[in-house]
Each structure stands twice: as C-alpha cells, then as structure tokens.
C-alpha positions as CSV (number, residue, x, y, z in Angstrom):
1,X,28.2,10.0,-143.6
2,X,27.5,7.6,-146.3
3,X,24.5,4.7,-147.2
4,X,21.9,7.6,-145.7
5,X,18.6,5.9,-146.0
6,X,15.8,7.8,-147.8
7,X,12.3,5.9,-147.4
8,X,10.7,7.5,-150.0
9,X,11.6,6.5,-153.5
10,X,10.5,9.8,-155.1
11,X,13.3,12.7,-154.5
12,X,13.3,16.2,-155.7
13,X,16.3,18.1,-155.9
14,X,15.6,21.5,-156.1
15,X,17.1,25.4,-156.7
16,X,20.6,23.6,-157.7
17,X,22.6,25.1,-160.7
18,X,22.5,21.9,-163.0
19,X,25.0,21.0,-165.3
20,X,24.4,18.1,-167.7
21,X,27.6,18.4,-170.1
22,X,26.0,15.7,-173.0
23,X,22.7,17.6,-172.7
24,X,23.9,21.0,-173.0
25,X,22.2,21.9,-169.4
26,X,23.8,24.7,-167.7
27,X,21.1,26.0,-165.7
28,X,19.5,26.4,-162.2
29,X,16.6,24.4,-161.5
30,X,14.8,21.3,-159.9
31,X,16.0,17.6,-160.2
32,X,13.1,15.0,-160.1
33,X,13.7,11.1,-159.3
34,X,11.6,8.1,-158.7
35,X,12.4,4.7,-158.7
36,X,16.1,4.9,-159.1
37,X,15.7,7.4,-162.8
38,X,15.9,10.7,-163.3
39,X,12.1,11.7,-164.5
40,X,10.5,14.6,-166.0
41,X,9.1,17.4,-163.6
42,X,6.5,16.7,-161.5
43,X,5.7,19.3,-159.2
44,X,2.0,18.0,-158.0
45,X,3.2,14.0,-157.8
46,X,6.2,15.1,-155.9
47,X,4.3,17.1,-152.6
48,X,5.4,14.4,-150.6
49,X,8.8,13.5,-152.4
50,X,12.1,13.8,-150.0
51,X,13.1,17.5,-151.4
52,X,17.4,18.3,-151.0
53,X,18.3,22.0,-151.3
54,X,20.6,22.6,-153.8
55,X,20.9,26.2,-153.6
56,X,24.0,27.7,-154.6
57,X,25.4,24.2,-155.5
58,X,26.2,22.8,-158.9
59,X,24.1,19.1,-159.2
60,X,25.9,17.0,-162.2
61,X,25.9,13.8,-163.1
62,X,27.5,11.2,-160.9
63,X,31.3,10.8,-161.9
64,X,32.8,7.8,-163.6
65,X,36.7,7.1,-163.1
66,X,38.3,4.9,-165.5
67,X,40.6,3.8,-163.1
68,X,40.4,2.7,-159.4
69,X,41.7,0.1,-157.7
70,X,39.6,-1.5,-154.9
71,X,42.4,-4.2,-154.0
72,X,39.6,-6.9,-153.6
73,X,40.3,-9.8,-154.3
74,X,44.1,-10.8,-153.3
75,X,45.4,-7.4,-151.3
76,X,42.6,-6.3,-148.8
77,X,45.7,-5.5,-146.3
78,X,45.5,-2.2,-148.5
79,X,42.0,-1.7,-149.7
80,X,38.8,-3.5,-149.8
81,X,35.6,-3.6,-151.9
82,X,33.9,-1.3,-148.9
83,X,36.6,0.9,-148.0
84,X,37.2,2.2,-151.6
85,X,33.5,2.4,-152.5
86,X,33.1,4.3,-149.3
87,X,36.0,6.8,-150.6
88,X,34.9,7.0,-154.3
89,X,31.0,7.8,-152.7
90,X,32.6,10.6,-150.8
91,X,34.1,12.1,-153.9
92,X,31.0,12.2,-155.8
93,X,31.4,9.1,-157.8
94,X,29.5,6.6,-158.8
95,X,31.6,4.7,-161.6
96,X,34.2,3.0,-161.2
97,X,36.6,1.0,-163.8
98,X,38.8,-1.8,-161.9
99,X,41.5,-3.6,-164.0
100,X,42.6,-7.5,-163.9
101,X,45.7,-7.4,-161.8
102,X,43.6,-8.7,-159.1
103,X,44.7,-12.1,-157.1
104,X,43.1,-14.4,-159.1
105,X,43.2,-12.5,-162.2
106,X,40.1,-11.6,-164.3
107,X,39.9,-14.0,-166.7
108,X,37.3,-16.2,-165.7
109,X,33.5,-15.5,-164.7
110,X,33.8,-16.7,-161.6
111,X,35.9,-13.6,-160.3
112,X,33.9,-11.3,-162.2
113,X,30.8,-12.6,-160.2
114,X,32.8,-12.8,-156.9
115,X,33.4,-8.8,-157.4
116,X,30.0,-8.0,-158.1
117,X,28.5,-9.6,-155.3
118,X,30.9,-8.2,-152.6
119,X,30.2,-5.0,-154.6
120,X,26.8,-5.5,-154.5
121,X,26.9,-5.9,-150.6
122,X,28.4,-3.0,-150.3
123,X,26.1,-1.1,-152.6
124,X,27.9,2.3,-152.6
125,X,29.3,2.4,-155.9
126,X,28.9,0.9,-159.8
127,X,31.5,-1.4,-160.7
128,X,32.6,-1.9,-164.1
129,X,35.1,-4.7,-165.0
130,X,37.9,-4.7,-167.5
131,X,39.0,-8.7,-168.4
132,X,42.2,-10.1,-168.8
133,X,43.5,-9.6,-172.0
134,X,45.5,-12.8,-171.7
135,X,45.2,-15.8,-169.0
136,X,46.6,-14.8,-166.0
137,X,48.3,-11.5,-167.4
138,X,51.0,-14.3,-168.3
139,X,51.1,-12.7,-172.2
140,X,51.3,-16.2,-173.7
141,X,47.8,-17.6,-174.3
142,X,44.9,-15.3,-174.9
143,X,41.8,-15.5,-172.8
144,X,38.9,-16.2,-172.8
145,X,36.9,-13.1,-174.0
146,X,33.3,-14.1,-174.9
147,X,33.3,-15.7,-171.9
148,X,34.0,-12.3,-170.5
149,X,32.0,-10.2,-172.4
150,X,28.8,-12.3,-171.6
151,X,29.9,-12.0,-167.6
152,X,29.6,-7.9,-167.8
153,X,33.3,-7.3,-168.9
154,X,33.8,-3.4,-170.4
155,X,36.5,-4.2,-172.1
156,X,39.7,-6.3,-171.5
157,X,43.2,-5.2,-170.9
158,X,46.6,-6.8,-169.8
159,X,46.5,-4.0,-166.9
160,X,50.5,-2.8,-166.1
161,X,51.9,-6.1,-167.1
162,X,54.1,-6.6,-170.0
163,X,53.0,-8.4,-173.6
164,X,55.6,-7.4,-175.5
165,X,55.0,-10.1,-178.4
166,X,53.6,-8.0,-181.1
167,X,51.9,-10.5,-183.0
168,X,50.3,-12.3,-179.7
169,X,49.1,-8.8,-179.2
170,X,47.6,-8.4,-182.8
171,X,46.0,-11.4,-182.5
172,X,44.2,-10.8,-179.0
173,X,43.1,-6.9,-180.4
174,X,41.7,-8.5,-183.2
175,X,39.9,-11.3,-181.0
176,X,38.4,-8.6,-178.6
177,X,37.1,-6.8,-181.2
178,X,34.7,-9.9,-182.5
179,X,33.0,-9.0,-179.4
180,X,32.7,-5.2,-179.7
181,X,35.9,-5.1,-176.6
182,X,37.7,-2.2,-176.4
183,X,41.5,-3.0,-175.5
184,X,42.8,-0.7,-172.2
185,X,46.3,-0.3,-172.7
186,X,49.1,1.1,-171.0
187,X,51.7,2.1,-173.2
188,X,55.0,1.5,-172.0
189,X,57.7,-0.6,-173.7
190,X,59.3,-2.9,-170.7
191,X,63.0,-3.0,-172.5
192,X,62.8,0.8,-172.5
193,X,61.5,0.8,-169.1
194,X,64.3,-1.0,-168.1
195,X,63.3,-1.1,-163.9
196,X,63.0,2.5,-163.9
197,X,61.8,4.3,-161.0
198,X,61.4,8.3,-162.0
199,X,61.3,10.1,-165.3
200,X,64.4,10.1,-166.8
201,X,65.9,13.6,-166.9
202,X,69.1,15.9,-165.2
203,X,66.9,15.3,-162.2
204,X,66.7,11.5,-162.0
205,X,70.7,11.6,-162.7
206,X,71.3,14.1,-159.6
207,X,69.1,12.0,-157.4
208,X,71.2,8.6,-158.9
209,X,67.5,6.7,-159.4
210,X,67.5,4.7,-162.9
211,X,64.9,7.0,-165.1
212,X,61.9,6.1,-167.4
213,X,62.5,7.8,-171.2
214,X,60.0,9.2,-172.8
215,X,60.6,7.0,-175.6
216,X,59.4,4.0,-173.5
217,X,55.4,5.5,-174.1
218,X,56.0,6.8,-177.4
219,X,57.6,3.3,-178.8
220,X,54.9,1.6,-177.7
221,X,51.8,3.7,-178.2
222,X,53.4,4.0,-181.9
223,X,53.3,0.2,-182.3
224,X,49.9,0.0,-181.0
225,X,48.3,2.8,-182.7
226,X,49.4,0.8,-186.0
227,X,48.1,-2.4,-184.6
228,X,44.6,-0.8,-183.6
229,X,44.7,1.1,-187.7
230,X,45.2,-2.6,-188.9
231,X,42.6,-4.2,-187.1
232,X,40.1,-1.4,-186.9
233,X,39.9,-2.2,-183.4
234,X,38.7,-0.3,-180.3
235,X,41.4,0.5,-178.4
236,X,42.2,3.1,-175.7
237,X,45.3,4.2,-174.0
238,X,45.5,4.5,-170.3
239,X,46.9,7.5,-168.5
240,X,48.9,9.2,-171.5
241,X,51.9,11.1,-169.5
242,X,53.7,12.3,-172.2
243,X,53.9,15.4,-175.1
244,X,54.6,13.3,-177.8
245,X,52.6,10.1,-176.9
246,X,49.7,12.9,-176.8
247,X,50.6,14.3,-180.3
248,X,50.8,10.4,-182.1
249,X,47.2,9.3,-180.0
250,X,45.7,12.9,-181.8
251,X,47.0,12.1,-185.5
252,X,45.9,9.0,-185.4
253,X,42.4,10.1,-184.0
254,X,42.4,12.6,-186.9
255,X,43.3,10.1,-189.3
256,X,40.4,8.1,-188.4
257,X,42.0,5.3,-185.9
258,X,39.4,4.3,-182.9
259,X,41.3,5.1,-180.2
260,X,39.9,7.3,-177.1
261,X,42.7,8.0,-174.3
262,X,42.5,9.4,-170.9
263,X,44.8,11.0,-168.4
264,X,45.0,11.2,-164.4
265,X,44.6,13.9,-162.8
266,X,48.3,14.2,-160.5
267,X,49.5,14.0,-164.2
268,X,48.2,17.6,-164.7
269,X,49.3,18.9,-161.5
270,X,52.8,17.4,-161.0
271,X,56.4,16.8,-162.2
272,X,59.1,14.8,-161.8
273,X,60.4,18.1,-160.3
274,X,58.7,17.1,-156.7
275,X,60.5,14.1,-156.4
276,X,63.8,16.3,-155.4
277,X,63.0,15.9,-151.7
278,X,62.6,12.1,-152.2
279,X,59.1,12.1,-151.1
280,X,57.3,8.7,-152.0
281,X,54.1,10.5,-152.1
282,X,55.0,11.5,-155.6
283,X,56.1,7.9,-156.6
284,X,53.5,6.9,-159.6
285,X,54.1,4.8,-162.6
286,X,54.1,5.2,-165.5
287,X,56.3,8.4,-163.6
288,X,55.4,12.0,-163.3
289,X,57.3,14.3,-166.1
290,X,58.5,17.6,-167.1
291,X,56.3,20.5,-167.3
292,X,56.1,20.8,-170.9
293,X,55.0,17.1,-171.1
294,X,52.5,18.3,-168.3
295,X,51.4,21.0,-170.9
296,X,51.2,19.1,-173.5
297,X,48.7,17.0,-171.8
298,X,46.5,20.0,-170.7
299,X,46.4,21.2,-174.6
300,X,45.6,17.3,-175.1
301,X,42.6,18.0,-173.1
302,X,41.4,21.3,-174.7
303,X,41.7,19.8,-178.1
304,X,39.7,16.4,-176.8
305,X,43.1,14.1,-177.9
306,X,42.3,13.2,-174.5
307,X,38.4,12.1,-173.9
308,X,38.5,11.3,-170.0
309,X,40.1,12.0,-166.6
310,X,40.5,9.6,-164.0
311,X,42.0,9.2,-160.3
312,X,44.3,5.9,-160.7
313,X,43.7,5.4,-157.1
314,X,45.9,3.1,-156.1
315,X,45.8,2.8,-152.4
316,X,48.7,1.1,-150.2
317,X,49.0,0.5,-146.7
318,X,51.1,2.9,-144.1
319,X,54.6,1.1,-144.3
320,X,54.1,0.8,-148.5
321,X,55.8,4.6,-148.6
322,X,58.7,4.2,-145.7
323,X,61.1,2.4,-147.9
324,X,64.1,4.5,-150.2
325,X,62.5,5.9,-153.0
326,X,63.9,3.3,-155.5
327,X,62.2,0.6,-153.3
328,X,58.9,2.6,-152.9
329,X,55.1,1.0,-154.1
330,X,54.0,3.4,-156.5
331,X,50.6,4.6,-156.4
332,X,48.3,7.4,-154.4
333,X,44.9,7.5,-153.4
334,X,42.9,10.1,-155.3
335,X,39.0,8.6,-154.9
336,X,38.1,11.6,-152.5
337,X,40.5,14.3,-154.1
338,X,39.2,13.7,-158.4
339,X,36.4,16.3,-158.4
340,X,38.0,18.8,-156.4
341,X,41.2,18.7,-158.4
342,X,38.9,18.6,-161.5
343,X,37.3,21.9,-160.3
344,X,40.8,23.4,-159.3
345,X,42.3,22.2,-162.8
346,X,39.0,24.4,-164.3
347,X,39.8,27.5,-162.2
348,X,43.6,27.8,-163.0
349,X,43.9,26.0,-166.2
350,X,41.3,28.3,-168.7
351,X,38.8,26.1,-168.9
352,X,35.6,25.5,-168.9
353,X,34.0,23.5,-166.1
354,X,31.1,21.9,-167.8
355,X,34.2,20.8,-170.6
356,X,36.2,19.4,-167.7
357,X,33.1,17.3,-166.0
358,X,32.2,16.1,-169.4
359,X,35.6,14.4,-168.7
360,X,34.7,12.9,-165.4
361,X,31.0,12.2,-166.3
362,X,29.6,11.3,-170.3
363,X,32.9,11.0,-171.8
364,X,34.2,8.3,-170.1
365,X,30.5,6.6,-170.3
366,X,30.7,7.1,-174.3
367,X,34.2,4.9,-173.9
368,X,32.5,2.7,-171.9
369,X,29.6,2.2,-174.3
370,X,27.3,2.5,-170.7
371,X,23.3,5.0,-171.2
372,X,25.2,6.7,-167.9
373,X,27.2,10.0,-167.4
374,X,23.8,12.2,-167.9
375,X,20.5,13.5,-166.2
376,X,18.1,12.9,-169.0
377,X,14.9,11.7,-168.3
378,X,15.3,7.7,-167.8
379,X,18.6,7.9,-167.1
380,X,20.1,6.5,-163.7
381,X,19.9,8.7,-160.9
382,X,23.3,8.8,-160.3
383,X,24.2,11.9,-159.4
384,X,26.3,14.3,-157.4
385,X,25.7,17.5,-155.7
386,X,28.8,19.8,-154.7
387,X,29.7,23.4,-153.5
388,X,31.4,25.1,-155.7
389,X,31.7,28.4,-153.4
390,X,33.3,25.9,-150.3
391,X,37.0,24.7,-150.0
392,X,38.4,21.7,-147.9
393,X,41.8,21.2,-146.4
394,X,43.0,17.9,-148.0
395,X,44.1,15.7,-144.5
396,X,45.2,12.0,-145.9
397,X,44.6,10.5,-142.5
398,X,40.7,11.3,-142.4
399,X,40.6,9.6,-146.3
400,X,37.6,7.3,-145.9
401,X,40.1,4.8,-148.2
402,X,42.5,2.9,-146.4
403,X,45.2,4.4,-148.6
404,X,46.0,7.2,-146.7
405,X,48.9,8.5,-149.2
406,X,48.5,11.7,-151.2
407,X,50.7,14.1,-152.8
408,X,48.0,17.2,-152.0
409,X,47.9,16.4,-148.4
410,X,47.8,19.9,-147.0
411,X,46.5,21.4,-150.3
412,X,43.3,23.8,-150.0
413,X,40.9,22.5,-152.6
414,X,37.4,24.1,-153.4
415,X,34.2,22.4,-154.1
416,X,34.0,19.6,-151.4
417,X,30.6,17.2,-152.7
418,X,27.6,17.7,-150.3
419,X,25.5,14.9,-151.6
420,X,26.2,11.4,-154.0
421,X,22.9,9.2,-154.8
422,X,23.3,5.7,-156.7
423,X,20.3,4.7,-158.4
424,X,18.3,7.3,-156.8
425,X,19.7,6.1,-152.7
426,X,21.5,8.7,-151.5
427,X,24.7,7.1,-150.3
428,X,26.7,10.1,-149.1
429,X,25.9,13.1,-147.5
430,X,28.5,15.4,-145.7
C-alpha cells in the first residue's frame, strides 16, 4: 500500500531497534518527527502524535541508490516517473540518482524541471539529477554545466555512452569541477568493448557470444584515474565489476585522488557463470564476471575502496528479454529487491549490517554532498522501517515496477520493509 495519508504531522516511532550508521546509533528506542524532520524526544508534546510500533524491527535511515532508472522522459512503454517511485518506496528508498540518457537528454534546465515536477506529482520518492556531461551525450561539445548546477544537478556524467577523446574529456572534468560537479563515470573503453555481450572467458567462447575483457574497465578507469589526479577533480566510478579496476580505484584513493566508487548489488551475487542456460535475466552491462572478480569487489567493500551500493534498476518491458541472448536489452529491476539483498549480503558475507546500510544510506549522501542518509535531529524524516526476523519470496510479476525481470525471482530473501516515510508522510506501508 503506498501514499498512506497520516493527518497528523507529528509521528512517533517507537520500541524499534535504530540504526543510524553516521551517528553511531545502534540501539532500541523511540523515533520522534514533526513537520517533515526528525526532532529530539518529546514524550509530553507527542500524546497525540500518530505512534508506529517498531518492535522487533530495525528503523534506519531511508535508502539512497545511486542508480535507478525511472524511464521518464522518452521510454514510459518500460517505466514511468510513478511506477518506479512506487517500486523504490516499496523497497525502503527514498533517494534516488537518475542519469542523462533520458529522451531529450539532460542537458538543459528545462528537462531537469520537467522531471521534478512529474516527480513532484508523484511525491513518493527524492529525485536527484546527474547532467549531461556533454550535449546530447554526443561527446563533441561540452555542456552546459552552470546552467545545470544552478537547476539542482548532483553531478554530471556522459551516462553509458562513449567519450573516448581524452582531451575533450579533460577538459569537461576540469570544467565540472569549477562548479564543485562530481563526474559519474562508467569505465569501459568502447574499442575494447568491441559489441560485447558477456564477460569474456572459456564460458563466453563455449556459448559462441563475443565477450567483454576485463581490460576494457581497467584501460579506462586507469586513464581516468590520471585525468581526475591532474585536475584534482571529483570524480566517481559507476558500478566497478572488476578485481583489478577495484585494486587501481583503492591506490589511487590511498594516494590521495578524489575519487569515491560504488558497486551494484547483482554484482556481488552473480557470475558470468549463470549465463550458461542462456537466461536473459542475467544479461547486465557492464557484464557479470568471475567469482574472484566478484570477491574482489566484496573485499572492495570491507576495505571502503567501494563507498556505496546501488540497484541499477533498469527496468524493460515483457518482450525486452525474449530475444537470443546476443540480441537481449540488458538491465533488471532491483528497486524492491536492494535492501533485502543488502541484508542477505550482511548475513552470508561477514559483515556488519550497520557497515553495509552505511552503504545504502550516508555514504552515498556524503558522494552526493546532500544533509540526508541520517536520523539526527533536523534531519529529513526519511526513513525506513523493516523486519529483520521476516523473509519474502521474490515473485517478479507482483514487482510494483513495470520491469518485471529479475535474476532472484524465486529467491527467499529476509527482511521485507514494513514502513518508508518521505519527509515525515508515510508513503509505504505493507
């Protein structure tokens, strides 16, 4: 059930275990908001305050995904503003990051004001808008940035299409950072590439599907690293799917370059391994890989190489998977599945779950530069409430998204979310 209405503007959440990762909160008690902030305890002014039983349930900060695409403007026969607001709600989020790749591009204000206002129709979700990098994503004239940054723009990006002119690319780092722009990139050099489909491995030879080396991320991320050194400019690398692309992002981190990186989450579940059976579920670029690259990226994330975890929903229509796998859309939905498989990841993967929501929750807020991510007092109340003792069957076709494609349909997953509130609304409950 989601947009619940609650008439009173003063909520207390109450016996829930909170856990505030940037605060250092890991503790059972009461949760008091008014007026759309968290505020300091109450307990005489909030008699009469709407009260939500927490008990036995973890209450963190609302999530923030780096990456989700809504498909509004330019492909709503896949996904819309409502529909993927609606899913990312259901999962406990109330972030999300949407790249340029839209239909027009984001490069002018004018889109960025048409997204926020269907956004703000639908009022389910935060939106937060990466620019393009270069007009119309066509990698030969840069865009307009201040323009951008002054419209609400995070941070720009050339989203999955190519720039491979170095010095264009220098040039437009060096521009974002003149205002304080972090540069989204994602790594992958398109000669190298080369139309690939799959990792490239025994595997993608057997299958006879053209394969995506390794060295495709790690020739570029190496390039750009040294680009972001020059400059001194912000930069961070989307959805890091390889060991050594992970190992070059951490030296240069130790060696002082600002770079941040995240990671998402199928790539710490998954190899290229499940694409034996041909099943376009597991079609995602850049391309699932072995399992050591998959460890490599787990130890990324214990040594904080890796700041942030995201979905990279992506959702498609029904017939977008039907095609052989070399003519396949890449991309999942993973809105409604992020928290759950965050939780799972926590359980099997020896860590610690307030380290692995800081990745879903202040982390990515700190990338962001955003005051979100956190339940201190005067924060947004954006938060989440889930059950960390329940478990879910994952069923693709009940997705509230209109992407219906999964690869952890059928998958048992615990801690399903109860309750997400934006702003202090309450805008899911199960």
């Amino acid at each position: 059930m989601t947009g619940v209405p609650l008439l009173n503007n003063r909520i207390k959440i109450q016996n829930g275990h909170i856990i505030d990762p940037k605060n250092g909160i890991d503790e059972v008690g009461d949760l008091y908001i008014e007026a759309g902030k968290i505020v300091a305890p109450q307990p005489e002014k909030f008699k009469d305050a709407v009260k939500i039983d927490a008990s036995k349930q973890i209450v963190c900060p609302g999530l923030i995904d780096l990456r989700a695409a809504l498909r509004e403007p330019g492909l709503e026969h896949k996904g819309n503003v409502q529909s993927e607001t609606s899913a990312a709600a259901k999962g406990g989020i109330t972030r999300v990051v949407i790249e340029p790749d839209t239909t027009p591009v984001i490069d002018t204000p004018a889109v960025v004001e048409l997204i926020q206002q269907r956004n703000h129709q639908a009022g389910l979700c935060h939106v937060s808008v990466l620019g393009a990098l270069t007009q119309d994503l066509a990698a030969q004239q840069i865009s307009e940035m201040g323009a951008l940054a002054k419209s609400g723009c995070v941070g720009v990006s050339q989203a999955r299409e190519n720039l491979n002119d170095l010095n264009l690319w220098r040039k437009a780092v060096a521009y974002a950072s003149t205002f304080n722009l972090p540069v989204f990139t994602h790594a992958l050099d398109s000669a190298l590439t080369d139309q690939g489909v799959m990792h490239q491995s025994a595997i993608s030879t057997r299958l006879g599907l053209r394969g995506i080396p390794d060295c495709a991320e790690t020739v570029a991320v190496a390039s750009q690293l040294l680009i972001f050194e020059e400059t001194q400019s912000r930069g961070h690398f989307c959805n890091l799917t390889s060991n050594k692309a992970t190992r070059m992002v951490g030296r240069a981190r130790f060696d002082g370059v600002p770079v941040s990186s995240d990671v998402a989450i199928h790539h710490l579940f998954l190899t290229h391994e499940h694409l034996i059976d041909f099943d376009g579920r597991y079609l995602v670029q850049p391309p699932l890989r072995s399992a050591e690259d998959r460890q490599g990226l787990i130890r990324g994330l214990k040594e904080n190489i890796i700041q942030a975890i995201c979905s990279d929903h992506l959702p498609h229509e029904a017939d977008a998977k039907l095609a052989p796998l070399d003519q396949v859309e890449a991309g999942i939905s993973g809105l409604e599945t992020l928290l759950s498989l965050v939780v799972k990841l926590a359980k099997v993967g020896d860590f610690k779950l307030n380290d692995l929501l800081a990745k879903v929750t202040s982390e990515p807020a700190e990338i962001l530069s955003l005051n979100s991510g956190h339940l201190a007092i005067g924060a947004p109340a954006d938060v989440c409430i889930f059950d960390l003792n329940a478990t879910w069957k994952v069923k693709g076709e009940e997705f509230v998204s209109q992407g219906k494609h999964t690869p952890f349909d059928g998958w048992e997953l615990p801690a399903p979310v109860t309750h997400t509130f934006l702003d202090g609304r309450l805008v899911y409950q199960k």
